[in-house]
C-alpha positions in Angstrom: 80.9 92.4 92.3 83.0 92.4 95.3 81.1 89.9 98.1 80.1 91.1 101.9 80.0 88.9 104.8 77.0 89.4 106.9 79.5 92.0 109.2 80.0 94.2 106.3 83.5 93.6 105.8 84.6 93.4 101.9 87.0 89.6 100.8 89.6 92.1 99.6 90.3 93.8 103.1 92.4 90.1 103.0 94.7 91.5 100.5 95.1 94.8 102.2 97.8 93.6 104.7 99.4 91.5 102.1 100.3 94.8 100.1 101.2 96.2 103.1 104.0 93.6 103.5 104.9 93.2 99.5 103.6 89.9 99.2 101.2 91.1 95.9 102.6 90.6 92.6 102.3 94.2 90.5 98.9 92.7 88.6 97.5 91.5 92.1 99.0 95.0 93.5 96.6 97.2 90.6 94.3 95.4 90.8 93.4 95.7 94.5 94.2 99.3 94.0 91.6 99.7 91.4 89.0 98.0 93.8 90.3 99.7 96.9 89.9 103.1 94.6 85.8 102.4 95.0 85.7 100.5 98.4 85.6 102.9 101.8 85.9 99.4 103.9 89.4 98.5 102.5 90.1 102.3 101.9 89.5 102.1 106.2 91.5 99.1 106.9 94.5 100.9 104.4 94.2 104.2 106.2 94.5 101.6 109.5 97.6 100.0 108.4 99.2 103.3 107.1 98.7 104.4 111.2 100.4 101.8 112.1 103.3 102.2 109.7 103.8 105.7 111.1 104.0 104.7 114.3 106.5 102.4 114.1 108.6 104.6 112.2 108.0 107.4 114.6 108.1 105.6 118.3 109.7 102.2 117.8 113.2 102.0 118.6 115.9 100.7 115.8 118.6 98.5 116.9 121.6 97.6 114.8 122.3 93.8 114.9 125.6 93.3 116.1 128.0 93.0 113.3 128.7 89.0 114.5 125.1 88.4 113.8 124.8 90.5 110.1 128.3 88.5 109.3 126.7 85.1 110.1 123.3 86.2 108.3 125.6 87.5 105.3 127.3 83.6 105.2 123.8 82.4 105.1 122.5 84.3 102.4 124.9 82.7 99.6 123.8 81.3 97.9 120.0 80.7 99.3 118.2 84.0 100.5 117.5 84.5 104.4 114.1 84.1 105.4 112.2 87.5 106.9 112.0 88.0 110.1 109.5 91.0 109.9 106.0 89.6 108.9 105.2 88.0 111.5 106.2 90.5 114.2 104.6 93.1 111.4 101.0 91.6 111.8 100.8 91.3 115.5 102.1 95.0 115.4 99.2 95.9 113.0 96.6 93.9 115.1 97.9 95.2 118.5 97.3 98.7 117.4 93.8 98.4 115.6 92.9 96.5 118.8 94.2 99.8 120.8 96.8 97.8 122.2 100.8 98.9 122.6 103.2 98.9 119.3 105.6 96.4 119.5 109.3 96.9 118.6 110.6 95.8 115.2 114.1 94.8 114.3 115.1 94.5 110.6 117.5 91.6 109.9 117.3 90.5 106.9 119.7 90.9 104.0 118.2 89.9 100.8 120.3 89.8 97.7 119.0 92.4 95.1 118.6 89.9 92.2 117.4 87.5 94.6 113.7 85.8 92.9 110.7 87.9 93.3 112.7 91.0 94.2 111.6 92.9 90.7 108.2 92.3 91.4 108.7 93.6 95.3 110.2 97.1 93.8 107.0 97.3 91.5 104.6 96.9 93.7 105.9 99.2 96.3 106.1 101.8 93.2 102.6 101.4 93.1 102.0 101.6 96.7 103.9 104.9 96.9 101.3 106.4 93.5 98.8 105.8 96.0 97.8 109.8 97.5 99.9 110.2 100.8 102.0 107.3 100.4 104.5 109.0 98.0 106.6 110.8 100.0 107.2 110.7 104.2 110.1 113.6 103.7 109.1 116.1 101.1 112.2 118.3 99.8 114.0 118.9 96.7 117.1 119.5 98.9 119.5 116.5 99.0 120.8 118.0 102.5 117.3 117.5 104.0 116.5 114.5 102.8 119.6 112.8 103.2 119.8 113.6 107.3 116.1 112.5 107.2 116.7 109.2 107.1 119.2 108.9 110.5 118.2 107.1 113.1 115.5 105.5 110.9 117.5 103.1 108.6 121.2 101.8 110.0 122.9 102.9 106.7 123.2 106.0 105.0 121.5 106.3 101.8 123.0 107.7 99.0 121.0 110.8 97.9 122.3 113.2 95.1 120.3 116.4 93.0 119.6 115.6 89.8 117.5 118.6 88.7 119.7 120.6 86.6 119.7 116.8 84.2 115.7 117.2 84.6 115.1 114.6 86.9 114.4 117.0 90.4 114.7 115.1 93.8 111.2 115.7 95.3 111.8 113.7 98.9 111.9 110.0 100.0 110.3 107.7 102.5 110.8 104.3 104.2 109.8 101.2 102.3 110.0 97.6 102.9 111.1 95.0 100.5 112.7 91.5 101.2 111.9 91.5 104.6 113.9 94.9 105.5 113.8 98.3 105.9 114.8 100.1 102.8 115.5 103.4 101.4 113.4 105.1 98.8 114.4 108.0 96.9 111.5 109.8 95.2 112.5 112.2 91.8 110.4 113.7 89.4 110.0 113.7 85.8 107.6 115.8 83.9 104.4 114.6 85.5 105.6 110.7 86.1 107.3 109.7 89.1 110.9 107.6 89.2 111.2 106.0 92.8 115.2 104.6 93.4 115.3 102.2 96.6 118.7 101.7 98.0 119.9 99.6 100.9 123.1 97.8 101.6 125.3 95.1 99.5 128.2 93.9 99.6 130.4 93.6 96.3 131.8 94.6 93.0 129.7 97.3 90.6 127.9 96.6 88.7 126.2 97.1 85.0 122.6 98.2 85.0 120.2 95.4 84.4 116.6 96.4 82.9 113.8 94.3 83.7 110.0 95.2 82.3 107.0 94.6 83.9 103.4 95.4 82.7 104.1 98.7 81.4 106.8 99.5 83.7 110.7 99.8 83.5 113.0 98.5 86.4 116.9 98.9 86.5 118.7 97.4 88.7 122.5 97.4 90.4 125.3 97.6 92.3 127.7 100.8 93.3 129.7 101.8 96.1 128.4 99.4 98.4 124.3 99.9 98.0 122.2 97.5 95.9 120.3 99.9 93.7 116.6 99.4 92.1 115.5 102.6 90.2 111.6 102.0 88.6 109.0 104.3 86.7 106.7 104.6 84.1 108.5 106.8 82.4 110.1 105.3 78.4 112.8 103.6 79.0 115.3 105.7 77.4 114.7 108.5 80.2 114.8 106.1 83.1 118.0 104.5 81.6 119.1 108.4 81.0 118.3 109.3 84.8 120.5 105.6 86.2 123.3 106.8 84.1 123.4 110.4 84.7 122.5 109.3 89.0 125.6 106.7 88.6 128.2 109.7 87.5 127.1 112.6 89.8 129.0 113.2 92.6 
């Protein structure tokens, strides 16, 4: 059983902000989403953070780092990852408005390599955030041509979004993630009743071959095209995930 400090307030509520920022592995990540399922104190502090989320998305400005900065950031990143920039500035955002105080801006810096250590485990987890009811989708649309302008002025790259439903894999919307300490693109389709979610955000470099990595039940694929570091993860076998990558990597 789950143990109360004399205020009332559950242990796990100390987890809850960690999953916010992707620092749960996928077991840690289920399992506080089992516990959270029976628990109306972190279910509050979740339904808190998600507020806060929104409102950074919706009212905080984005600024594009100049392109001297991303270069020198770029140089840094090979061959050791850049550190975030974002958790920090993320909590006192989260505390500031639970307090009722004024959202602070956030600027998104970092570039993390998508086979960077760790990064598999990031995807899963926000896979698992986005199962979660309202978390799923913050566009809903099975039209690329909606979804695709959605995320202007909210991400400073275009994401690549393309219809897949006449190969049975319908686009059903997207949303704004987080994973390596940046904002990311998340690309929500459909497959009978199982979700596939494919996050996108900018690389630099050659294309490359898909790369499957498992994970408690789960299959993960992983690469390069066009510019865009590409992570596409579901439940679904792993034929049909490895069917959608291939058929998404040919459409135009």
């Amino acid at each position: 059983m789950t143990r109360l400090h004399d205020s009332g307030a559950c242990e796990m509520t100390l987890l809850v902000q960690a999953d916010f920022d992707g620092e749960l592995d996928a077991a840690q990540a289920a399992a506080l989403a089992a516990h959270r399922a029976d628990c109306p104190i972190c279910q509050a502090a979740t339904e808190s953070l998600g507020r806060v989320r929104r409102a950074l998305r919706e009212q905080a400005p984005y600024h594009r780092a100049p392109d001297a900065l991303r270069a020198r950031l770029a140089a840094q990143a090979a061959p050791r990852r850049v550190p975030s920039v974002r958790a920090a500035g993320w909590r006192r955002a989260a505390v500031a408005f639970v307090a009722g105080g004024a959202i602070a801006a956030s600027v998104m810096l970092a570039i993390v390599p998508s086979n960077a250590p760790g990064i598999a485990d990031q995807v899963l987890a926000g896979h698992l955030r986005g199962l979660e009811p309202g978390h799923l989708e913050d566009v809903v649309s099975t039209d690329q041509h909606t979804v695709k302008p959605w995320f202007d002025g909210k991400l400073d790259f275009a994401p690549p979004v393309k219809d897949l439903k006449a190969d049975g894999f319908p686009l059903e919307g997207g949303r704004l993630d987080y994973l390596g300490g940046r904002r990311v693109a998340a690309m929500v389709y459909g497959r009978a009743k199982h979700v596939i979610d494919l996050y996108a955000w900018p690389e630099a470099g050659a294309n490359t071959t898909p790369v499957i990595v498992e994970r408690d039940g789960y299959t993960l694929i992983r690469w390069r095209q066009n510019g865009m570091a590409l992570w596409a993860v579901s439940d679904v076998e792993k034929a049909q995930l490895e069917d959608f990558c291939q058929r998404w990597r040919t459409a135009s």
